[in-house]
N, C-alpha and C positions, 0 to 999 in steps of 0.2 A: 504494500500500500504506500502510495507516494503523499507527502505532506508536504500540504500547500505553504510557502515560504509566508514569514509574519507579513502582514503589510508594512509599507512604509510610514511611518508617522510624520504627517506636516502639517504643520500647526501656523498660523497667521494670527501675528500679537493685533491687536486692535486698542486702541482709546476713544472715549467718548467724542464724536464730533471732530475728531481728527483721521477716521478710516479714511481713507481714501477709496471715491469708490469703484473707480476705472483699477486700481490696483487689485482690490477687493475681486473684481469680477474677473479680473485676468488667471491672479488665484485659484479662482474655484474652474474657471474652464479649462487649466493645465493639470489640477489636482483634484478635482472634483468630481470626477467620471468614473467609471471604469475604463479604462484605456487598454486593457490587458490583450486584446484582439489584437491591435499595433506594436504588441511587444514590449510596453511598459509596464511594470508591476502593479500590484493594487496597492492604494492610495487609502489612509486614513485621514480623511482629513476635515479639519474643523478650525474653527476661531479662538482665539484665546483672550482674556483681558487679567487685568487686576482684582475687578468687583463684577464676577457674572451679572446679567440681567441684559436690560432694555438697552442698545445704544443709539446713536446717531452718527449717520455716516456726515462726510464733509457738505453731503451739500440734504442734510436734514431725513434721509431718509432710516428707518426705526430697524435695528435687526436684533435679534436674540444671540446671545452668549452666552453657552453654556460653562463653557471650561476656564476653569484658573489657572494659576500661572504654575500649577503645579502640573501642568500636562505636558511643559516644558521640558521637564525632568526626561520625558521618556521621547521625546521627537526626533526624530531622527532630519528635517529641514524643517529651517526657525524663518520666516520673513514679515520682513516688516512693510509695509508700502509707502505711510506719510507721517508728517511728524511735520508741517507748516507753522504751528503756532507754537513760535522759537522759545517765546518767554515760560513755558509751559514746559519744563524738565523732565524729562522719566523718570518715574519713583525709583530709589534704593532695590525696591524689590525688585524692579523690573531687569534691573542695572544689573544686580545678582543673578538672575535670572537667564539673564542670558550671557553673562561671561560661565557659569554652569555650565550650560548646554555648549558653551565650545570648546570650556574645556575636557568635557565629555566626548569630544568628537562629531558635536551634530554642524551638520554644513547651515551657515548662515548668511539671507540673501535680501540683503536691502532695497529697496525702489524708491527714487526720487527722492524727498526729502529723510527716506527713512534712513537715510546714513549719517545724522545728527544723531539717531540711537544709538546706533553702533559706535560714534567717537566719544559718545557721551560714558560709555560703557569702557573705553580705554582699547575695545578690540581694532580698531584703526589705527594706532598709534604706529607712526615708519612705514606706514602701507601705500603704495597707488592705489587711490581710490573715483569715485565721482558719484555725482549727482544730477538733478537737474539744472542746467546751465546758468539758469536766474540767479540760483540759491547758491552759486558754487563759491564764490567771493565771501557769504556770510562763512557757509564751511571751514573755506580755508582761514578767514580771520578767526574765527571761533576756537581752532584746533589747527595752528600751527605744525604738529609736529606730523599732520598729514599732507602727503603732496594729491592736490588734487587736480586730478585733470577734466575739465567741460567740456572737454573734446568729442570725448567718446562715448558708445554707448552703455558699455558696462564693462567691469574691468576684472577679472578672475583670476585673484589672489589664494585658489584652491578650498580650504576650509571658509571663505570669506566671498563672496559676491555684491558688488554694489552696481545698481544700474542706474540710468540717467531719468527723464521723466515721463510721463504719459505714456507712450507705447513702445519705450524702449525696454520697461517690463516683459514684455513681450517678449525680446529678443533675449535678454537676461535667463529669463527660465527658458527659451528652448535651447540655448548653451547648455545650460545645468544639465537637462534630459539628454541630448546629444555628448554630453560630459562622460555622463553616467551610466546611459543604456543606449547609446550609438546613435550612429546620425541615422538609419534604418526609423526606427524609433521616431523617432523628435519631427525627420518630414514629414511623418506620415501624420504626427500631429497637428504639425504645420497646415497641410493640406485640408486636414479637418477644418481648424480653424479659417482656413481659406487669409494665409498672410505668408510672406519669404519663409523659407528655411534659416533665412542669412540674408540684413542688407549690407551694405558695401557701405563703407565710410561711416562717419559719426556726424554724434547730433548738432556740431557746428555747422553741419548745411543746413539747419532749418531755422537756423538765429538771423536775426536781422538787427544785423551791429555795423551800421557804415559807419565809416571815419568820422569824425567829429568835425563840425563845419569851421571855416577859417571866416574869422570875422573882424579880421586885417586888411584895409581897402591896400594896403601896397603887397604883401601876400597875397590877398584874394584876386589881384590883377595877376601876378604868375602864374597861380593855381588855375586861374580860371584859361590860361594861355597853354599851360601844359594838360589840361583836358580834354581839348580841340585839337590836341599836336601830341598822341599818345603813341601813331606808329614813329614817329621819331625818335632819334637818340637822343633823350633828354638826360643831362648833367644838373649837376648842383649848382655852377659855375653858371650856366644859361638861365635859373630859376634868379638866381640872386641878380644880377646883373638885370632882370628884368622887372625885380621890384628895389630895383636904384641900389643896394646891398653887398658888403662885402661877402663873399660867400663865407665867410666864419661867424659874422652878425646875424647875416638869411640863416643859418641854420640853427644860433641861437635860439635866435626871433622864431623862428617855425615852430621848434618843441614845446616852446614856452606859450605858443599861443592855438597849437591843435594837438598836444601830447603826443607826437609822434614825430618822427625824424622824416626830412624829405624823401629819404629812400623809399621807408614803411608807408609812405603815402602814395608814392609812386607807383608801388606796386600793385595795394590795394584798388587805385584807380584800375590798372591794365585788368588784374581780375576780375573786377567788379563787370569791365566793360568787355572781357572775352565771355562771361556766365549772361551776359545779355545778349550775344551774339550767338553763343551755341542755343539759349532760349528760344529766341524770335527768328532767324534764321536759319538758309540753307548754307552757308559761306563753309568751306572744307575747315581743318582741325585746321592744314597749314593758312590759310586764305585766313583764320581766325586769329592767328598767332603773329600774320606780321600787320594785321589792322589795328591792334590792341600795343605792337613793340615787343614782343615775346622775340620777334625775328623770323625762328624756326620752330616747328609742330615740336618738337625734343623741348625746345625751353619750354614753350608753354606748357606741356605735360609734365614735366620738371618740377616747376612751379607750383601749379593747379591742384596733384597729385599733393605734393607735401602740404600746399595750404587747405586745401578740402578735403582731401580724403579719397578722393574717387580721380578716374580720369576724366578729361573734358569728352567720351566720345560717350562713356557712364555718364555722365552729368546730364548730358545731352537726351541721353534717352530717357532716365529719371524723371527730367522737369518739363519735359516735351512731351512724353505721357500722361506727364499728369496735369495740364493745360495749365503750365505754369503757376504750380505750386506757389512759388517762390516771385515777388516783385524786380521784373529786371531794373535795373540799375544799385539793388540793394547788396551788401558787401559782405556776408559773415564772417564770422572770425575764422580762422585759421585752424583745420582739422587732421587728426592723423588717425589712422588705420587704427583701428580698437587693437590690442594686443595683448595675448595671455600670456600672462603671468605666474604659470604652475599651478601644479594639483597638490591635495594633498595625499601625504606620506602614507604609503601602506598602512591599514589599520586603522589609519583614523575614520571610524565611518559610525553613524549611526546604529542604533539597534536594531533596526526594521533590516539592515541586512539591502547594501546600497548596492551589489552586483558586482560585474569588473570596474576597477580602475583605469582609466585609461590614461596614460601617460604620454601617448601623442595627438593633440589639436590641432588642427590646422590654424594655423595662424590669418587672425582677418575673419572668422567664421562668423561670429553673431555681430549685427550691427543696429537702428532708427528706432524712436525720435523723442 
């Protein structure tokens, strides 16, 4: 007679009015199922709080909670989804709680703002981590001793998972399941759900951060000259000399009055106005690359690739798919390739009994937004 393996225990912390509820649902439609037809294990899975009962989700809606924080004890994946309302600490217990459960070995997987728990908790401390982009600045002020990246969409530190916001949850847990019980697995849940296996790039494509405007009529006369003259080879020495300036003063003068160096501006410009160009246009990669000053289809890919994440020909099909997601002429910040970060060590695994280990990911595999 063969005996069916324990289930896996995964439990979802919750507070009053701070669940998050897009996180909440993502939750339940990766762990919630029986999935075992697709080759994932069975799932125990439930909510957890401080004080069972009645709660409220973030945007007012009522749900029941049965379990306390003591089901912690026995879970074998701990995630948290939000945690927005900064002034508002996690209890002691909670704190407790879940440095327990990791140092027990159960995998812990934060969303969005819920990686304020986890630093709060001391279990980020030296880690690459991230959040959602908005919140990432308070993060990093808040807990120095974490490096945080807003780049990306989640970052997999092995016993430790942190994802960025709204449907980059998404992508965070199908890493996990892909992690844990193969990519087999995790597409096929994919599929169900009807969203990528894996996007490409991180969530600095979906930010809209242009350079900060210059409100220097003798710079804003350069600037305004070098955004009409972008396939040119424009110098520093040409920008200064055209807002009357020695080029040591212009560059001064520049940082001090748009926080950014001529260069970093210059750039931003050519990118900004090649992601307009692959957007609204048929113009070729190279026909794109020397309208913008890239030169050659190599630099701009060069560039494009390190600052966004994707290439321009990905890019192209992404935001031209999608009827222009994204506002051309808008500039986000600067994005790199999500990148793993190791598994953990043989044995550390939950009680539910977590399957094989896999020790090689493809680098680049879970990515949006």
């Amino acid at each position: 007679m063969t005996v069916a393996p324990d289930p896996v225990v995964v439990s979802i912390v919750v507070a009053d009015g701070l669940v998050g509820s897009f996180g909440l649902g993502v939750a339940a439609e990766v762990f919630g199922y029986d999935r075992r037809s697709i080759g994932l294990p069975a799932f125990d899975f439930a909510l957890v709080t401080e004080r069972p009962g009645v709660l409220r989700t973030d945007t007012g809606i009522p749900i029941t909670v049965e379990h306390g924080l003591d089901r912690l004890d026995r879970s074998d994946i701990v995630l948290i989804t939000a945690w927005e309302v900064f002034h508002e600490l996690p209890s002691e217990a909670l704190l407790g709680a879940l440095r327990a459960a990791a140092a027990r070995g159960a995998i812990l997987v934060s969303h969005c703002t819920g990686a304020f728990v986890l630093a709060a908790a001391g279990l980020l401390d030296g880690k690459r981590v991230t959040t959602h982009w908005k919140y990432a600045g308070e993060l990093a002020a808040r807990y120095p001793e974490l490096d945080v990246d807003p780049s990306v969409l989640y970052v997999d530190n092995g016993p430790i998972i942190t994802g960025a916001g709204t449907a980059a949850g998404v992508d965070a847990l199908l890493h996990l399941l892909r992690r844990e019980w193969g990519a087999a697995a995790a597409n096929a849940l994919a599929r169900e759900m009807v969203v990528p296996p894996h996007r490409d790039g991180g969530q600095a494509q979906f930010i809209d951060a242009p350079v900060p405007a210059c409100r220097d009529d003798l710079l804003g006369v350069a600037l305004d000259w070098a955004a009409g003259h972008l396939a040119e080879d424009i110098s520093v020495d040409d920008l200064a000399r055209r807002a009357l300036m020695s080029p040591r003063s212009f560059a001064r003068r520049f940082k001090a009055t748009t926080g950014t160096t001529p260069h970093a501006w210059l750039l931003a410009q050519r990118l900004a106005a090649a992601e307009e160009l692959l957007e609204s246009s048929d113009a070729s990669i190279e026909e794109v690359a020397r309208l913008v000053g890239f030169g050659t289809a190599a630099g701009l890919r060069e560039q494009f690739t390190r600052r966004r994440g994707v290439s321009p020909r990905t890019y192209r099909q992404t935001f031209r798919a999608a009827g222009g997601a994204q506002p051309a002429g808008t500039s986000p910040a600067g994005a790199a390739p999500v990148q793993l970060d190791g598994h953990r060590p043989a044995g550390q695994r939950g009680t539910g009994g977590m399957g094989r280990d896999q020790t090689l990911v493809e680098a680049g595999l879970g990515q949006p937004a």
